[in-house]
Each structure stands twice: as structure tokens, then as C-alpha cells.
N, C-alpha and C positions, 0 to 999 in steps of 0.2 A: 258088683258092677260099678265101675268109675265113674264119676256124679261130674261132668267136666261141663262149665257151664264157659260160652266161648265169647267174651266183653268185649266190648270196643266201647274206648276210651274218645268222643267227640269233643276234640278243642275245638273255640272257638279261638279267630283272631277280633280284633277292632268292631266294634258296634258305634257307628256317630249316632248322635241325640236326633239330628233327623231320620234316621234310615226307617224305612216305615215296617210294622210287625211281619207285615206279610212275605217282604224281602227275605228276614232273617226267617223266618222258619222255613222258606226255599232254599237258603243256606244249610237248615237243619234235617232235611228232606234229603239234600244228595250227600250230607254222611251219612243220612240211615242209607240211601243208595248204596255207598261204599261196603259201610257193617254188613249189608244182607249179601252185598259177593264174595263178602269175606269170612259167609256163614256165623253170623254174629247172633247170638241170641239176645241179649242184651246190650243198648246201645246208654250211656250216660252223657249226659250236657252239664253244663256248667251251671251253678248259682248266675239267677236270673236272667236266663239263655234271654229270652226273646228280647230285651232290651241294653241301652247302654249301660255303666254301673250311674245311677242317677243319683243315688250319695255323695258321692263329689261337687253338687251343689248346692248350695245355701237358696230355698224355696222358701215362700210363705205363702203363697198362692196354692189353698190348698187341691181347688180343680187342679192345676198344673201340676202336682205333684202325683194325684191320682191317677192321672194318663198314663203314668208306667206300671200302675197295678192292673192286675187281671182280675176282675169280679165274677169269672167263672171261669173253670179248666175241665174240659176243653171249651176256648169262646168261640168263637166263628174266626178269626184269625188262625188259630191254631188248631183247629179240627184237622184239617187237612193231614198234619201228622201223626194225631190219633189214626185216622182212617187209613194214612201208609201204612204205618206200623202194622194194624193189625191185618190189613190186606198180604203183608208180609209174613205174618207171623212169628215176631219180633218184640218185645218188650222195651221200655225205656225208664230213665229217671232224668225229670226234667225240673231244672231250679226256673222258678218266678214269683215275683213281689206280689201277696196275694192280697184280696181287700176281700172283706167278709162281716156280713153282722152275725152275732154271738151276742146271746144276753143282750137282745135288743139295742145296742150301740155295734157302728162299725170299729173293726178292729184291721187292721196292715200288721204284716207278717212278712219275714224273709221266710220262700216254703219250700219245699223239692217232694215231689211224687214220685213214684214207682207202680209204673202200668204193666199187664202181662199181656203174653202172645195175642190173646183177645180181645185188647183192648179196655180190659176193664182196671180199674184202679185196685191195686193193691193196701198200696199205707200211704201217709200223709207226715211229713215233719216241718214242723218251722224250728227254725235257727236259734238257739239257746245262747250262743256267747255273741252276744252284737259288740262289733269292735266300735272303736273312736269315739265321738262325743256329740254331743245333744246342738250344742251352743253354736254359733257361726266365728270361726277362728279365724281373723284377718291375716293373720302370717300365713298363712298356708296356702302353698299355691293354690293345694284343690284341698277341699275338705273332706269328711270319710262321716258323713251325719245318718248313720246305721241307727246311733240311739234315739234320733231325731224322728226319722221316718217308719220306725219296726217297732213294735213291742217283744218285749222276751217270748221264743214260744211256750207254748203251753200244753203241751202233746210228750215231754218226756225223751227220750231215746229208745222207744221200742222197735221191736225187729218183728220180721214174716216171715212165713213160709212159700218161698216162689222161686221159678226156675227150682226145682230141687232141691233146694237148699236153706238157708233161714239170712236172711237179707237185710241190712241197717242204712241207713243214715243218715251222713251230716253234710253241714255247712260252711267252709271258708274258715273260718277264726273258731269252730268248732275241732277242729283238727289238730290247733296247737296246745287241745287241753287233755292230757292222760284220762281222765274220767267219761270223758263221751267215749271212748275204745271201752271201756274195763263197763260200764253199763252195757253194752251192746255185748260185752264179750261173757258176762254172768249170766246172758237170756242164749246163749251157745249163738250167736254170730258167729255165721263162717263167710258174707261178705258184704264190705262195706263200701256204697257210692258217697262221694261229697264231689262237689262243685265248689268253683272258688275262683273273686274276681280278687287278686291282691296287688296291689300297688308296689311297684321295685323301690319307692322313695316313701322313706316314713319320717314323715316330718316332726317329729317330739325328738324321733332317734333318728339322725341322719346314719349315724356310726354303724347300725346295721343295715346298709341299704347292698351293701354289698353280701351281707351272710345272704341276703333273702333268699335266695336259690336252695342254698345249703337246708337251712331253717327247715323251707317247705317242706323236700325230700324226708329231714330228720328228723321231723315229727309223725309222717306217716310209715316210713319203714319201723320205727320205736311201734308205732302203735299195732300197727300190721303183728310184727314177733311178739311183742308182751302180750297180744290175745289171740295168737294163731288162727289169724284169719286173712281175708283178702281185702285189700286196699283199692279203691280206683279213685284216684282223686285226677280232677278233670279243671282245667283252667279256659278264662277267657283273657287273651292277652293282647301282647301287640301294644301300641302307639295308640290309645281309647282318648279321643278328647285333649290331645295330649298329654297327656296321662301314661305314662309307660308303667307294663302291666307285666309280672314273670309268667310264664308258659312252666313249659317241664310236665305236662299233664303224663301221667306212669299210670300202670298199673303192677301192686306190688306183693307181693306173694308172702304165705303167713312163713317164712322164714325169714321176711326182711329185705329180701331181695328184689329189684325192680326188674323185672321180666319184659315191661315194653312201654316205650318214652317216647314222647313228640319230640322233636327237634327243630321245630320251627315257631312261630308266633303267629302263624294264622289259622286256616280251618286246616285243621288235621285230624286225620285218624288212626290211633294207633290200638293192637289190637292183643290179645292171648285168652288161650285157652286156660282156664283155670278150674284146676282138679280139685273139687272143696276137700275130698280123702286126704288130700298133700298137707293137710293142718293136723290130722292124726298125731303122728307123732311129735309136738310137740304139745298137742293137750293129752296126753298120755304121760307126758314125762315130765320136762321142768317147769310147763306149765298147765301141771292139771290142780284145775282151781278146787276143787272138791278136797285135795290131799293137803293139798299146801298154801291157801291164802286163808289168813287170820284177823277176818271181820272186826271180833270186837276187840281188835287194833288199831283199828282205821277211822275212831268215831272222830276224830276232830275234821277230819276232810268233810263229813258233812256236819259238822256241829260250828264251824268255823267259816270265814270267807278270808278277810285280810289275815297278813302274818302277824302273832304276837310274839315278840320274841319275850322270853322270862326275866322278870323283874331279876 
């Protein structure tokens, strides 16, 4: 029996810093509308749906910073599409800046859940590769202060079992790195959500502000084939604050292939069926990791972080 689990891909467009929580998860309420007419089982949002991307500003105020973390999921703002969802019978994976005490100090985290048909929580991941930098950088239009506001998560890359299948993911700048795929892909991931708010202009590196489109796509289809499995990578985009932001949210098939892409920069939903059996044969063949990948090969990738080149 074909194990066909049917996604829907929820872009978001533009988030302003005022638009109040309750607005946007209305917003995120009529794509679950859309997903559930379009028989969707699972529906994905983007890294840190409910709010603007608020990295982009240089804060010190630290109440003012914490107004864009969620100190419980679901809070009373976002109940509401817990309670759709599951009046539906519909699953999601939802990115937001979480604030939490652990070991008695609070802790913030960039996070994304994965709920099922019931409502109940699945798994939990915070965001392992935090882009940009700590510091307040005057040249720069807008800033990217990820290593300012988030600590590294601390939860790993594990996978589930839900919707039928075994389930992962990541994060934004989590996507550009082969290793968050190949961890997910050794515990038999067959599919992966991430969310991602990324800026079309990188201010260190202007000269790639053009591949960025390119980049996004070619990191997730690479990642999708080298672990034959499925990709849904889901953006927030559009004109944010200023801020121009790339879309292109796909959903992408463990051949590589993109089977179904937004086309716009605002709320869109783009949608497929996806057959987890369709990864068979390539974990059968060129990439069956049991036959042919050679571990104690690979110890500098964990024994190492910068490159050394040899003396």
C-alpha cells in the first residue's frame, strides 16, 4: 500500500513589526482553510510564522525583545490554530522564537514543532546553524543578529514517526549545511520540513545577492537526492520592513526534483502529494547508506569545525 502523505507548502508574504499575533495566525488559519480543500494532511509555515523576522534590529531592551518570543505553544494567541487544525484533522509544523527556562535560567531559541491530526505535539527542534553576528554592525542596512537573540539548539536533528512515515527538521541557514540532511538521513528520514526567512541582499557578500534564488533551491534539491528523501522548504518573503526577502517556497522530491513552487511573494499555497515509497529506489541503489558510506572516513567532519589546510 502507497504511504502518500498530501503537504501543503504555506508561504507567507510581509509581516510589519506592528501587525498584531492575532492578525497573522488569521492569516495562517485561511491557508490551513486552503490545505484542508485541497486535502492536505500536513500543512508547513515558515521559521517564526507568527512574527516579523526581528533579527534585523539591533535591541537592548531586553522586555522589547522578548515580545516576539512565545513563552508557551500553544499561547492564547495561537490556540486558535491548534484548535483548527485539529477540528480538521490536519497536522502542521510551525517555526517561532521560543523563550523557555531550563536549568533554572531562561533560555530563547529559534524553534519549529510538528503537531498531528490531533492536535498533539509531535517533536520539537531549535535551529543549530544561527547565521550573522552577535555585535550591532553600523554599515548594514538592516542587521541579521540570530547569534544575538538565540542560543545554538540543543535537541540535535532527530526524526519521528508521524503521518506514516518518519519526519525531520530544520531551519533557514540549517539547509545550507550537508550534515543536518545526512543526520536526519542515517535515522531513515523520509521527510523533511524547514522554514526560512532569508534576506535577497547579504551585506558581507553583495556578489551573491543575485545567486540567492539559485543557492536556496540548490541546496535543498542536493539535500533532498543525497538522502532520498522529501524536502518542503517554506519561506516568508516579500518587501518585510523593508527588507526584501526571496520566496520560491517548493516542495521537493527525493529525486531532486521540485514538484510544486510558490510563485508569488505573498500568502501562498502550494501543494503535492508525496509518495514516501518514491525514495525506494534510490536508498536501494546509489544511495544505500548500509552498502556504501564509510564512516570511519569521515572523522574530521566531526573532529574539526574551520578548514586547516596542510602545512
Amino acid at each position: 500500500m502507497a504511504r502518500v502523505i498530501t503537504v501543503g507548502a504555506a508561504q507567507l508574504g510581509p509581516i510589519a513589526r506592528s501587525e498584531p499575533r492575532g492578525d497573522v495566525v488569521k492569516r495562517l488559519l485561511a491557508l490551513l482553510a486552503q490545505a484542508h480543500a485541497r486535502g492536505c494532511d500536513l500543512v508547513v509555515f515558515p521559521e517564526l510564522a507568527p512574527t516579523t523576522f526581528f533579527p534585523r534590529w539591533w535591541m537592548e531592551d531586553q522586555a522589547e525583545i522578548d515580545a516576539f518570543f512565545e513563552r508557551e505553544m500553544p499561547g492564547p494567541e495561537t490556540r486558535p490554530l491548534f484548535d483548527e487544525a485539529r477540528r480538521l484533522g490536519m497536522g502542521f509544523c510551525l517555526g517561532y522564537a521560543e523563550l523557555v527556562s531550563e536549568g533554572g535560567r531562561t533560555r530563547r531559541f529559534n524553534t519549529s514543532i510538528i503537531v498531528d491530526r490531533a492536535g498533539q505535539l509531535v517533536g520539537r527542534y531549535r535551529k543549530i546553524h544561527l547565521p550573522g553576528h552577535a555585535e550591532h554592525e553600523p554599515y548594514r542596512a538592516f542587521q541579521h543578529l540570530e547569534k544575538r537573540y538565540f542560543e545554538v539548539g540543543n535537541l540535535g536533528f532527530p526524526v519521528w514517526r508521524a503521518f506514516g512515515g518518519v519526519i525531520g527538521m530544520c531551519i533557514c541557514n540549517d539547509r545550507r549545511w550537508p550534515e543536518t540532511y545526512r543526520v536526519m538521513g542515517v535515522q531513515g528520514g523520509e521527510l523533511i520540513c524547514l522554514g526560512y526567512n532569508t534576506p535577497v541582499h547579504n551585506p558581507p557578500a553583495p556578489e551573491h545577492d543575485l545567486l540567492g534564488p539559485f543557492h536556496n533551491h540548490l541546496v535543498m534539491q542536493a539535500g533532498a537526492y543525497q538522502n532520498a528523501t522529501w524536502v518542503v522548504g517554506v519561506a516568508k518573503c516579500g518587501r518585510e520592513e523593508g527588507c526584501d526577502m526571496i520566496g520560491q517556497s517548493a516542495i521537493i522530491a527525493p529525486s531532486g526534483e521540485i514538484v510544486a513552487m510558490c510563485s508569488t511573494l505573498a500568502d501562498e499555497l502550494a501543494t503535492a502529494r508525496c509518495d514516501l515509497d518514491a525514495a525506494t529506489s534510490y536508498r536501494e541503489t546509489v544511495f544505500n547508506f548500509a552498502r556504501h558510506r564509510r564512516p570511519e572516513h569521515y572523522r574530521l567532519i566531526v573532529g574539526r569545525t574551520g578548514a586547516e589546510p596542510p602545512a
